[in-house]
KOLKOL-511006 format. One line per field, with one value per residue (C-alpha): x, y, z; residue number from 1; residue in one letter. Coordinates in steps of 0.001 Angstrom, whole numbers, plus 524288, in hexadecimal, padded with zeros to 5 digits. Each point is the difference from the previous one (the first is absolute). Layout:
xx X  ...;
yy Y  ...;
zz Z  ...;
num NUM  ...;
residu A  ...;
REM end
This chain:
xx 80000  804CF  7FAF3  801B2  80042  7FDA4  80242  7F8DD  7FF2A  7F238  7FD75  806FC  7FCED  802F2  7FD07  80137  803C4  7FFF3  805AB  7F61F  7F539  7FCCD  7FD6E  7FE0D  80202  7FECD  801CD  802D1  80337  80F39  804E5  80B4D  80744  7FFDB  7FF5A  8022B  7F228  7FA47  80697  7FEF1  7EF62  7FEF8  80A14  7F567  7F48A  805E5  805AC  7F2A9  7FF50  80B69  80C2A  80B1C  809E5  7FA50  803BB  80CD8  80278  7F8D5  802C5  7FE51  7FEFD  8038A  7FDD0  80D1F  8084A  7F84F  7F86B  80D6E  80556  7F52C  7FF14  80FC7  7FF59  80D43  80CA5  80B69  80AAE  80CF6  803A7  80D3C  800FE  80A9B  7FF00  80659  8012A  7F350  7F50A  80579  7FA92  7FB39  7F5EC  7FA37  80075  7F5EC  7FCC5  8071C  80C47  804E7  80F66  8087D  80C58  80AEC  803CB  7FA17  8007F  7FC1A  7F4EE  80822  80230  80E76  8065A  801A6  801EC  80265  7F650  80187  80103  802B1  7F2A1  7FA35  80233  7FCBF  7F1F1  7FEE2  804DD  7F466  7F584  803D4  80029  7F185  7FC16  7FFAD  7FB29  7FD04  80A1B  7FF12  80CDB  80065  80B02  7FCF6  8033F  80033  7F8D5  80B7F  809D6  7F975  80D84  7FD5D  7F179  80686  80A63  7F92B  7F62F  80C8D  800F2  7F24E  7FD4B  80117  7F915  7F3F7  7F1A2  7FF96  8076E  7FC21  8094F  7FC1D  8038C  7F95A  7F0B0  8011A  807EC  7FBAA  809E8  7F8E2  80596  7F845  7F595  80861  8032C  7F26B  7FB99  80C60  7FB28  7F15F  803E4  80801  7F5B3  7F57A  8085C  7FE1F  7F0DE  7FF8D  80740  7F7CC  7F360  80830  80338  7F0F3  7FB3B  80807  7FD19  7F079  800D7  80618  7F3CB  7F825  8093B  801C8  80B6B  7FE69  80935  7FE27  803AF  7FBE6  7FB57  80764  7FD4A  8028D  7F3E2  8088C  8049B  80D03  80138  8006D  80EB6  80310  7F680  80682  80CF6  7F895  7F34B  7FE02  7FC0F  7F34C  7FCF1  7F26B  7FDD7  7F018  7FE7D  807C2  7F6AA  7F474  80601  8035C  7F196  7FA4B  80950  7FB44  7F019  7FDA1  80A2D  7FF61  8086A  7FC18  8032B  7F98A  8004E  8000F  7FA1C  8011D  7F974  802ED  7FC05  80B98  80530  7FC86  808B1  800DA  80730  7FFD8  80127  80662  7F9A1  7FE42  80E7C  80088  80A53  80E76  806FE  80AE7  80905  7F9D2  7F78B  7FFC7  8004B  7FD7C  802B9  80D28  8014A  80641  8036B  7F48D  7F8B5  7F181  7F367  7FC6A  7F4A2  7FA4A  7F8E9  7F777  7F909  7F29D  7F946  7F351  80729  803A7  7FA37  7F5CD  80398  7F79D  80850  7FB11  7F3E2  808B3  7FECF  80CBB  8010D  80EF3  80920  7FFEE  7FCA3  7FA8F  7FCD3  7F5EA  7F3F6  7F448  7FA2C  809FA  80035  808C1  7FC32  801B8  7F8B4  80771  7FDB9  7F940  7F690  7FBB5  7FCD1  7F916  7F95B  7FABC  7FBC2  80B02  80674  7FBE1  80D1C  7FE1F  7F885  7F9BF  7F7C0  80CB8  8041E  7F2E6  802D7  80E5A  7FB3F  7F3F0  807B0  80B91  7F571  7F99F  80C95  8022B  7F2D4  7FDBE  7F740  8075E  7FB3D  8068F  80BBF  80093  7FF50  80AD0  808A7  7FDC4  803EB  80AC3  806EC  7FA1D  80633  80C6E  80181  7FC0F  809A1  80ADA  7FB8A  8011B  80D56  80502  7FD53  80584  80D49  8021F  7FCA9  80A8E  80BD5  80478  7F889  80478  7F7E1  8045A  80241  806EE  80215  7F194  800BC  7FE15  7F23A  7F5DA  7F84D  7F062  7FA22  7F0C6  80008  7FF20  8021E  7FC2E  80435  7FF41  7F606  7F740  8013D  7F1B9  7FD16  80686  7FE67  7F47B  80585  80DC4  7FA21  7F7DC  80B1B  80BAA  7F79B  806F3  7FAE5  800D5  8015A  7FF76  803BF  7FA19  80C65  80058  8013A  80CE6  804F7  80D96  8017C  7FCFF  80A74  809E4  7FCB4  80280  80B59  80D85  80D0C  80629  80E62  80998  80D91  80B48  80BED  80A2E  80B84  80CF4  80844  80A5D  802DE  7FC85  7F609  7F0AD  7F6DE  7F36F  7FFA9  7F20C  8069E  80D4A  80619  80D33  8072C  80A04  7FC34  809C6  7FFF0  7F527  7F6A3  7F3F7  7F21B  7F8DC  8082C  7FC9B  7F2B0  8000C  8086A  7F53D  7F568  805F4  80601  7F22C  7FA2A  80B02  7FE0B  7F048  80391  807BB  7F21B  7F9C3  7F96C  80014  80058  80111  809D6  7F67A  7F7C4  80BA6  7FEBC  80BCE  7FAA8  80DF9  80AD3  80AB6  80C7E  808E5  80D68  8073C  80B8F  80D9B  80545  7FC89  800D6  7F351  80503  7F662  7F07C  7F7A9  7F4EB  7F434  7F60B  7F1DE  7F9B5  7F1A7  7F626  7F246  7F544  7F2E4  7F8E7  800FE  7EE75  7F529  7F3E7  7F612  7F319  7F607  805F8  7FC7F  7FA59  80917  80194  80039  80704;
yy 80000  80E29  80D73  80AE9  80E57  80C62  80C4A  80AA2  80F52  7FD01  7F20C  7F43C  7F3F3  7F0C4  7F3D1  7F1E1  7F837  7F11A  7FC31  808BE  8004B  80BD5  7F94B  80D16  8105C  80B01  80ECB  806EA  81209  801D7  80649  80761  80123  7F199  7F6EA  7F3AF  80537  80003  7F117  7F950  803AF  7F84C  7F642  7FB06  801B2  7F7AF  7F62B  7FD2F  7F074  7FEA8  7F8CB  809D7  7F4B3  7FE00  80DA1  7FDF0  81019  80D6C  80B5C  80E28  80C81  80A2A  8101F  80111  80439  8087A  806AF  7FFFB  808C7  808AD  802EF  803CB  7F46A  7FADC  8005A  8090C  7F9DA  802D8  7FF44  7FF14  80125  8000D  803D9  7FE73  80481  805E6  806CF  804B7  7F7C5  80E3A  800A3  7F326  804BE  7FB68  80081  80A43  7F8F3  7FB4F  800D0  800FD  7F654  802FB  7F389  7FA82  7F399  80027  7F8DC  7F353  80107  803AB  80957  80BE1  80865  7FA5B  7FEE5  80D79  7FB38  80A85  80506  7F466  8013D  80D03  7FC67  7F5ED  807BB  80B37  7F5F3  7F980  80CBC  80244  7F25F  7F9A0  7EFD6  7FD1F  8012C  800E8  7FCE7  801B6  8016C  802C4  7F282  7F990  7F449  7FE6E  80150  7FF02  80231  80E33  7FDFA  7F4A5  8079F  8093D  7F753  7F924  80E10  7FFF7  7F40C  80312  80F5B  7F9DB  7F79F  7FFF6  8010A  8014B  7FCD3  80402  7F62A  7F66C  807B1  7FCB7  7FAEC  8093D  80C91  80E70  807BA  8081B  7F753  7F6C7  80BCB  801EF  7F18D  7FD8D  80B14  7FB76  7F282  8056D  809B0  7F61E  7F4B1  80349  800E3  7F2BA  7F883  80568  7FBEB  7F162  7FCF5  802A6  7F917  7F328  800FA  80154  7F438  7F678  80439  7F9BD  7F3B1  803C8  7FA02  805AA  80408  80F17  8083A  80F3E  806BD  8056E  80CC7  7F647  7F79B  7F519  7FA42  80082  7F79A  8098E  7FD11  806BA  80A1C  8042C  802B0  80704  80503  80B99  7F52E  7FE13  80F67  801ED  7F068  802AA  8048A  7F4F1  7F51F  805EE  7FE49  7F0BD  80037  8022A  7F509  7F641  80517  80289  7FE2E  804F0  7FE8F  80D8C  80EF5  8038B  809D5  7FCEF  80982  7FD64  809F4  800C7  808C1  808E6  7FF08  7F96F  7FA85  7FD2B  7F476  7FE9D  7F102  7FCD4  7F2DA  7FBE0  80496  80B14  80926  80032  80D9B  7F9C7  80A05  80148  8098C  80D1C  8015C  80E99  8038E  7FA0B  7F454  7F51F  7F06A  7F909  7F855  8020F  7FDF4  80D8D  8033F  80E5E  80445  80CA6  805EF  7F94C  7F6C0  7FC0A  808DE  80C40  80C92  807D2  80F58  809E5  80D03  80A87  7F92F  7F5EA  7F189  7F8B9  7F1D1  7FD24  7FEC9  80267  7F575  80471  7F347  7F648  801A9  803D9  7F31A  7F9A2  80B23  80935  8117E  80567  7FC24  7F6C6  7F8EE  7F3B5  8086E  80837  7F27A  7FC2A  80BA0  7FD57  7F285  7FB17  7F956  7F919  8017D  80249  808EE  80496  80B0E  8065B  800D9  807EA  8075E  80252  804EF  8098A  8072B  802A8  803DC  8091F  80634  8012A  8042A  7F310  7F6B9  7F291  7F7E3  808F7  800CF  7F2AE  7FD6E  80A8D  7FA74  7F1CF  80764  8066D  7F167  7FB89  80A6B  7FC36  7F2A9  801CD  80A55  7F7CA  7F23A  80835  8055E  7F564  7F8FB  80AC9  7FFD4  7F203  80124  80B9D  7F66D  7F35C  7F4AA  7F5AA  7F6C2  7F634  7F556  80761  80DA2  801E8  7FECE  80E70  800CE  808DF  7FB29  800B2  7FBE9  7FDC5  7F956  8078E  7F620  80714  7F99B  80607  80245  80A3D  7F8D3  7FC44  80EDA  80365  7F74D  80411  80EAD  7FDB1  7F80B  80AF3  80A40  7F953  7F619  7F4DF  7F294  7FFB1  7F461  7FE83  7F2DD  7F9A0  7FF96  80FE1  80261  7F71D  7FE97  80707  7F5DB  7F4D3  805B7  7FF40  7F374  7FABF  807B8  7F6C8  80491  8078D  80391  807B5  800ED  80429  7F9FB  8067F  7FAAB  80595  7F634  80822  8039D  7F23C  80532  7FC51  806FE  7FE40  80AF0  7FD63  7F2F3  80500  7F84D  804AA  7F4E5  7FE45  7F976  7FCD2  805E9  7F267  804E8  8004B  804A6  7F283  7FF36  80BC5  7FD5C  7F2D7  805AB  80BFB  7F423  7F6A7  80C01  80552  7F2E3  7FD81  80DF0  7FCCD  7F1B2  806EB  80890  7F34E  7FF9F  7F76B  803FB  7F77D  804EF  80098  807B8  80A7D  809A2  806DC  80D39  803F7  7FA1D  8088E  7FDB9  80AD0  800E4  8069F  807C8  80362  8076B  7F73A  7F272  7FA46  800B3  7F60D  80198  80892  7F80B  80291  7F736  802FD  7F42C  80179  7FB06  80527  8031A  7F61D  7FB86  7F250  7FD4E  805E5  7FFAF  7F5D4  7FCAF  808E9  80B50  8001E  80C13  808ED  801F3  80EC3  801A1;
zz 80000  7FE2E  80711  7F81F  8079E  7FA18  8094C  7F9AC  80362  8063B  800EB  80152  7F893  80322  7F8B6  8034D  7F20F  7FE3A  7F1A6  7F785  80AD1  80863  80E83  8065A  7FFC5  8080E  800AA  80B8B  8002B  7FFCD  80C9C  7FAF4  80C2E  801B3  7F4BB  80659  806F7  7F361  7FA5C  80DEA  7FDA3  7F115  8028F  80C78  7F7CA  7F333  80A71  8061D  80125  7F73C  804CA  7FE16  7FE3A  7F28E  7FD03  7F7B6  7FC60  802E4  7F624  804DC  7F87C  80888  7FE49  80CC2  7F73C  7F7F9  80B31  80771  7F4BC  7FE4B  80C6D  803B2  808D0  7FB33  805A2  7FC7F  7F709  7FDE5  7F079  7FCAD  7F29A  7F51D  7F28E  7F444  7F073  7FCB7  807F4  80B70  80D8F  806FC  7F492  807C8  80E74  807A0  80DB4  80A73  801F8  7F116  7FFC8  7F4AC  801BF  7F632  7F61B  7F3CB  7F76D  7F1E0  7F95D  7FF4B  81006  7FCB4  80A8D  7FBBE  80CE8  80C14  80B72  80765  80ED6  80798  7F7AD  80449  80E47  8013C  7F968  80A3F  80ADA  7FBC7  800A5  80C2C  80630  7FB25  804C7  7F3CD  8007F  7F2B9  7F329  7F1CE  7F963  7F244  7F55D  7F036  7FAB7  80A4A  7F8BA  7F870  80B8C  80EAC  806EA  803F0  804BE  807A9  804D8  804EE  805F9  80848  8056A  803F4  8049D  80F05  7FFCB  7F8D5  801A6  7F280  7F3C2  7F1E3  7F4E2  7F3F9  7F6E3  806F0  7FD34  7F0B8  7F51C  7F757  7FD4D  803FB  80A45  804D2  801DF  80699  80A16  80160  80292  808D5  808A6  80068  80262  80C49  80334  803E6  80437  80EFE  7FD84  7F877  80963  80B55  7F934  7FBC3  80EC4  80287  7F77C  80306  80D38  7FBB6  7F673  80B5F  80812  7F4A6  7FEA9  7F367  7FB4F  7F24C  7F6D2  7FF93  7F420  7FBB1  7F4DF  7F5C8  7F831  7F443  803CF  8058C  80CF9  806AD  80DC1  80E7E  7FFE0  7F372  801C4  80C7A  7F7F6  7F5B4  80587  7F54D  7F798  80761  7FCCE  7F837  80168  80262  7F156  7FC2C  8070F  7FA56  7F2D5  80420  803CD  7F306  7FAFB  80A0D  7FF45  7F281  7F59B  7F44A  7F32F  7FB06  8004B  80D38  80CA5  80CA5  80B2A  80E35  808C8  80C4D  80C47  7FE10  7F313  7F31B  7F7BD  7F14B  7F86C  7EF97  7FB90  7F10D  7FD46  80CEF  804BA  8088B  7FDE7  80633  8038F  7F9D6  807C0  80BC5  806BB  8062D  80F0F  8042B  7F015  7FF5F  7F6BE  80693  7FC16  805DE  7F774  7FF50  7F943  7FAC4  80787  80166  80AD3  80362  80BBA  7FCF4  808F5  8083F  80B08  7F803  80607  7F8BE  80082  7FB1D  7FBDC  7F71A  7FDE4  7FB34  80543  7FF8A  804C0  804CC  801B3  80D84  80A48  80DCD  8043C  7FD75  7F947  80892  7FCF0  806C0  80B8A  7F957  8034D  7F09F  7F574  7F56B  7F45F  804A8  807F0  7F308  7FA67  80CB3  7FDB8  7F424  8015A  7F65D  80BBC  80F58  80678  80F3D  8053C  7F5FD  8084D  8036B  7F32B  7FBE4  80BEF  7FD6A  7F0D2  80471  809EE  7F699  7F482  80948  80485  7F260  7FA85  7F781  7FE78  8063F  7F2C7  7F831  8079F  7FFE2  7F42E  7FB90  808FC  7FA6B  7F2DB  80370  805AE  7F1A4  7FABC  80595  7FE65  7F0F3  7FC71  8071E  7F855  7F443  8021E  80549  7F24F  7F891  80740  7FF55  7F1F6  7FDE8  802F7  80073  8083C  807F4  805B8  80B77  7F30F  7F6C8  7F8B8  7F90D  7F128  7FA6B  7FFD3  8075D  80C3A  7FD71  80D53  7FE2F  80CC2  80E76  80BE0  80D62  80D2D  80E60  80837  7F824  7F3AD  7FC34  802FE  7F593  7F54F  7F901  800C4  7FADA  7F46E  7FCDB  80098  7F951  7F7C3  801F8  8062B  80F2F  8081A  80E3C  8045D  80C1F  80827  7FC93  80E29  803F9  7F142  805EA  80BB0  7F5D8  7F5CC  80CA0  80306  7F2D9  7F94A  800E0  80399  7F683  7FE22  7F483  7FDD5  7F607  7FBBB  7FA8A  7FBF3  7F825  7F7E7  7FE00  80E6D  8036E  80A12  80449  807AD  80660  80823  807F2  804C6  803FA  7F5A7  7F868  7FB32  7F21E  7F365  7F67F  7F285  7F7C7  80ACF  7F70F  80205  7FF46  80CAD  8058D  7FE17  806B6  80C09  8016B  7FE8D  80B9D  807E4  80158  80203  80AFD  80597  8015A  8079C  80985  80495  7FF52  7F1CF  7F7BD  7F1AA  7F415  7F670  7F541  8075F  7FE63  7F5F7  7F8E5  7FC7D  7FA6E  7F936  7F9D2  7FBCD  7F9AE  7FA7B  805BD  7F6CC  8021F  7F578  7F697  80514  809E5  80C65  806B3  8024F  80973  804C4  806FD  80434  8068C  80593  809AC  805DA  7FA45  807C6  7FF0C  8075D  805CE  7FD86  7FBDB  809C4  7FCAD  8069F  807D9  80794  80D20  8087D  80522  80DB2  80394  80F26;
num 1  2  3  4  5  6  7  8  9  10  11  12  13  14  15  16  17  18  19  20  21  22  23  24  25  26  27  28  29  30  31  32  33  34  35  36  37  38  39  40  41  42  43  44  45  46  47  48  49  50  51  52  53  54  55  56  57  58  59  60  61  62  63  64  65  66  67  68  69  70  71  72  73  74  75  76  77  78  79  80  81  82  83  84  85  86  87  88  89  90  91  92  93  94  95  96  97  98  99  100  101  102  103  104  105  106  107  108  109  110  111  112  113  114  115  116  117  118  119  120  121  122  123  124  125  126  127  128  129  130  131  132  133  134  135  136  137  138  139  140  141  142  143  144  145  146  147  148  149  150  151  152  153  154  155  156  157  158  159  160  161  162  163  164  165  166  167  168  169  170  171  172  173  174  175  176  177  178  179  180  181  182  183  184  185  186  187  188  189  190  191  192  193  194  195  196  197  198  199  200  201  202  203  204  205  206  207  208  209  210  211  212  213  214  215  216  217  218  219  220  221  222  223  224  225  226  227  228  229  230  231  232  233  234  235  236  237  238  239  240  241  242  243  244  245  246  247  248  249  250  251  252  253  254  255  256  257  258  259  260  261  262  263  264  265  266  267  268  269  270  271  272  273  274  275  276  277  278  279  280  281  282  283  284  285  286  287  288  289  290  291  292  293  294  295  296  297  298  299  300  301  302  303  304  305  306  307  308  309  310  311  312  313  314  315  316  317  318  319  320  321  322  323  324  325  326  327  328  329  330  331  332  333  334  335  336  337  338  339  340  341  342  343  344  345  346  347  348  349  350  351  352  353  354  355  356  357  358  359  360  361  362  363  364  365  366  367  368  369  370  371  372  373  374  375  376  377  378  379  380  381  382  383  384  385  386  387  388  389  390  391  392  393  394  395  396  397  398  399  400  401  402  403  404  405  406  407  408  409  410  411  412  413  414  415  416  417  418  419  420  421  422  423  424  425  426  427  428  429  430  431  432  433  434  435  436  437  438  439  440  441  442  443  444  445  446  447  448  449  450  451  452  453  454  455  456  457  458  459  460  461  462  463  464  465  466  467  468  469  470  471  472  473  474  475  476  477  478  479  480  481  482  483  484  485  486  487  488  489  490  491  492  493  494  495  496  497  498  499  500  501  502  503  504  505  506  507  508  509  510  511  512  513  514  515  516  517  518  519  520  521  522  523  524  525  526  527  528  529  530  531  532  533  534  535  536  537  538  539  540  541  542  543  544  545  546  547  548  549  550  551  552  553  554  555  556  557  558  559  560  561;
residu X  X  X  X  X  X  X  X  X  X  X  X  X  X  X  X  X  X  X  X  X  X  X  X  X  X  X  X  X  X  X  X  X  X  X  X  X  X  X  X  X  X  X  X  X  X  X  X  X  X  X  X  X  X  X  X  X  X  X  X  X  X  X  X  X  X  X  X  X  X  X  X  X  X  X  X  X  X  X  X  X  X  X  X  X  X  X  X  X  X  X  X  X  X  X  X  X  X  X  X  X  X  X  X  X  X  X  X  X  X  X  X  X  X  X  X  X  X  X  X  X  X  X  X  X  X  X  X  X  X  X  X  X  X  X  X  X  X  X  X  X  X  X  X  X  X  X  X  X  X  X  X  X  X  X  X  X  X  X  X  X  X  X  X  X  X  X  X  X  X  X  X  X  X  X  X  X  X  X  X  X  X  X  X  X  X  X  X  X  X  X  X  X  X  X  X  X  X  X  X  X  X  X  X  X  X  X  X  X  X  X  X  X  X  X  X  X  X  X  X  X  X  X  X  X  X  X  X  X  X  X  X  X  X  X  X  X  X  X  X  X  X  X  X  X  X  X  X  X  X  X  X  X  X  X  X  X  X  X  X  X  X  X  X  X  X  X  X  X  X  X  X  X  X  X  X  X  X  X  X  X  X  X  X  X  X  X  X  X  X  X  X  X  X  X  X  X  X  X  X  X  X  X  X  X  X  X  X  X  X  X  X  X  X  X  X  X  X  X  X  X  X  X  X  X  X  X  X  X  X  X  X  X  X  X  X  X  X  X  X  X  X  X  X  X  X  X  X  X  X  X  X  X  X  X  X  X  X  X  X  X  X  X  X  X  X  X  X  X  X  X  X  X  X  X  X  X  X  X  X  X  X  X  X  X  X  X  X  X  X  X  X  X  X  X  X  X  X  X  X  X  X  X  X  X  X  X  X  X  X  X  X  X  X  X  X  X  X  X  X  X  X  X  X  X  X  X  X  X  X  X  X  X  X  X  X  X  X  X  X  X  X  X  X  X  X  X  X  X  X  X  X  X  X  X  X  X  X  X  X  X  X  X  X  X  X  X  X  X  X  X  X  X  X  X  X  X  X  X  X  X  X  X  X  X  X  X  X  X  X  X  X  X  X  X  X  X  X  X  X  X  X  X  X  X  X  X  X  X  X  X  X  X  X  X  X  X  X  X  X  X  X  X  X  X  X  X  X  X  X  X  X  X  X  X  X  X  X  X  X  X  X  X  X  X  X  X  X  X  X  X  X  X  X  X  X  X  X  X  X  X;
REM end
């Protein structure tokens, strides 16, 4: 059996999975100053009458590092960076204590200034003097050559809780975003280990003996242990399950959009044949593009929650979030209530919601049905313009899906899915407004705990390898080793294939080489004068995101704590 966990900005949803069966699920409100609150409440309720031994992993999407992000909640670092030929590294400062450190290597990892280390110590001296924990080491390059991260990681090692290196966040070559994940990754290590330690100590009081992994912005797994070295992966994994969702609920093999609405937030996904799209780069955190890998998901300030404000005589809905709807004993009018109103929805208390609308009319000199209804069109309004935008930008520039780079073609969705808990509200208005099909499936309500629950592990990396140096690299798994000069690319690909299958046994997975995918395979000549010198190689081999089933049989009632 597997539990699947999605901690959302308002609610909190659990399900209980046996093969392709739903046994059991439950939704309980998010308490935002104690999560394990809010996970201790569903994992009771899906457990009911089960025997927890049975359970053999739990998946949780978690919003800790997100919300710990947004709200400053993270801890100072300490980035000690050094550049190199090219952009200079103060372009990338980040944070209030980024240092400079004098040296560089060039883009084969070649020294070509020395490690400054009286520049070093100074840096360090400055932070510890500031009370500085956590570190971000990074050097430009340093996937080709690690030897001055580790270097100045040795220095560290005793002043610090935690240490970053940078060339161990990505195998893919980009700076600046490698500063900029390095730092996250430290930023909200302290928060994610906090949460970790809770959690294990809540899971024993279960006897769960599961095997417990987290949600990735990519839409896959990666096991507690490995998300404890790298917890920025887990950032924006919520949108990710919901997308994991639709593949497990209702799959489709068309163009199609996906719309999960939540209390705080909805969020918006674009499908090419069935495969949702990959921000092949990685995301933004706080507007800064960094190297995690993640379904591209966008998200605006529309859900059941959002506040209605009337300004001007003009009625806005969001993005602002006071609290609950009055429904659900919330003191400001929101969305769900103006549907309440109307008679378009039986959430809660639905008196209060009448009330809630009628008092803010008359303070505003409106009828409540008509301010109702203008707020309902102004979230419309919203979610329509962003659909359509959304399908113009991806159509603008070159698509990847979680498969494979998208033939050149444009996306034509004609299909709307809606999950989240005010789906069926808005199905028959959305297919009005954007005239495409809209379907609400029945496990709308939980489809993000269900995508959790089902979604495998997942797991990427690059090999690079120079034939004329004699030198290979995987920098995510700290290896550096020499090739001689026949080293050819049908071996690189089969050492990238059983490293990453060897690298997944040691967290406890299991992973059939076939089920390895080798997204890139270059080889290049490299010249010297006017002889071939050897071959640069490079190698990316991963993991895809799926889904392990697909839900089958009656869905069961969900239990609302």
């Amino acid at each position: 059996m597997r539990i699947g966990i999605d901690i959302g900005g308002t609610h909190t949803d659990g399900v209980l999975i046996d093969g392709g069966r739903l046994l059991a699920a439950a939704k309980a409100p998010t308490n935002r100053e104690n999560l394990l609150e809010s996970i201790t409440l569903v994992l009771q309720s899906v457990l009911t009458g089960q025997d927890p031994a049975r359970v053999k992993t739990l998946n949780l999407s978690t919003t800790l590092t997100t919300n710990a992000i947004v709200t400053g909640k993270t801890d100072p670092v300490g980035m000690l960076v050094v550049g190199g030929p090219g952009i200079a590294a103060k372009h990338y400062a980040i944070g209030g204590h980024y240092h400079q450190i004098y040296g560089s290597l060039d883009h084969l990892g070649t020294e070509t200034s020395a490690l400054d280390e009286p520049d070093l110590e100074e840096a360090i001296s400055a932070c510890q003097k500031q009370g500085i924990k956590s570190y971000g080491v990074v050097c430009k390059f340093s996937t080709r050559n690690p030897a001055y991260e580790n270097r100045m990681a040795e220095e560290l090692k005793d002043k610090a809780d935690c240490i970053t290196l940078g060339h161990l966040v990505s195998g893919q070559l980009n700076f600046g975003r490698r500063i900029h994940t390095t730092y996250y990754n430290s930023a909200v290590w302290r928060t994610f280990q906090k949460f970790a330690q809770a959690l294990n100590l809540s899971l024993k009081g279960f006897n769960l003996e599961a095997e417990v992994n987290i949600l990735k912005a990519d839409g896959g797994t990666m096991p507690l242990s490995r998300a404890l070295e790298l917890p920025v992966q887990s950032i924006f994994s919520g949108p990710a399950a919901s997308v994991m969702g639709i593949l497990a609920t209702s799959p489709a093999s068309e163009d199609m959009l996906m719309l999960d609405i939540g209390g705080t937030t909805s969020d918006i996904a674009l499908f090419a044949a069935g495969e949702p799209l990959l921000e092949r780069e990685g995301i933004a955190i706080e507007n800064r593009p960094t190297l995690v890998r993640a379904i591209h998901v966008e998200s605006i300030g529309i859900g059941g929650d959002s506040l209605i404000q009337v300004e001007g005589g003009q009625v806005s809905t969001g993005p602002d979030r006071i609290g609950p709807c009055m429904a659900a004993g919330g003191t400001t009018p929101t969305l769900m209530d103006a549907f309440n109103h109307l008679g378009q929805a039986s959430f809660g208390d639905i008196a209060a919601s009448k009330q809630g609308l009628e008092t803010l009319a008359a303070a505003k000199s409106m009828n409540a049905d008509e301010l109702a209804r203008l707020a309902i069109e102004d979230a419309l309004n919203t979610i329509a313009t962003k659909i359509k935008s959304l399908v113009r930008m991806v159509n603008a520039k070159p698509v990847y899906t979680i498969h494979e780079m998208l033939e050149d073609r444009a996306i034509e969705p004609k299909k709307l899915t809606v999950i989240g808990g005010p789906a069926a509200v808005f199905q028959q208005m959305l297919g009005k407004r954007l005239g495409l099909e809209v379907e609400v499936p029945s496990l709308h309500g939980v489809a993000n705990a269900v995508g959790a629950a089902l979604t495998r592990t997942t797991s990427h990396l690059a090999l690079t390898a120079n034939t004329a140096r004699g030198n290979l690299s995987v920098p995510m798994l700290g290896i550096y080793r020499t090739v001689n000069r026949k080293f050819s690319l049908d071996e690189a690909v089969e050492e990238a294939r059983s490293l990453l299958v060897e690298d997944l046994a040691e967290a406890g997975i299991t992973m059939p080489p076939e089920d390895i995918q080798i997204t890139q395979a270059d080889s290049f000549n490299m010249i010297d004068g006017s002889y071939s010198s050897g071959k640069n190689i490079r190698v990316v081999a991963q993991v895809r995101p799926a889904v392990t089933a697909q839900l089958a049989g009656e869905p069961v009632a969900v239990q609302v704590l």
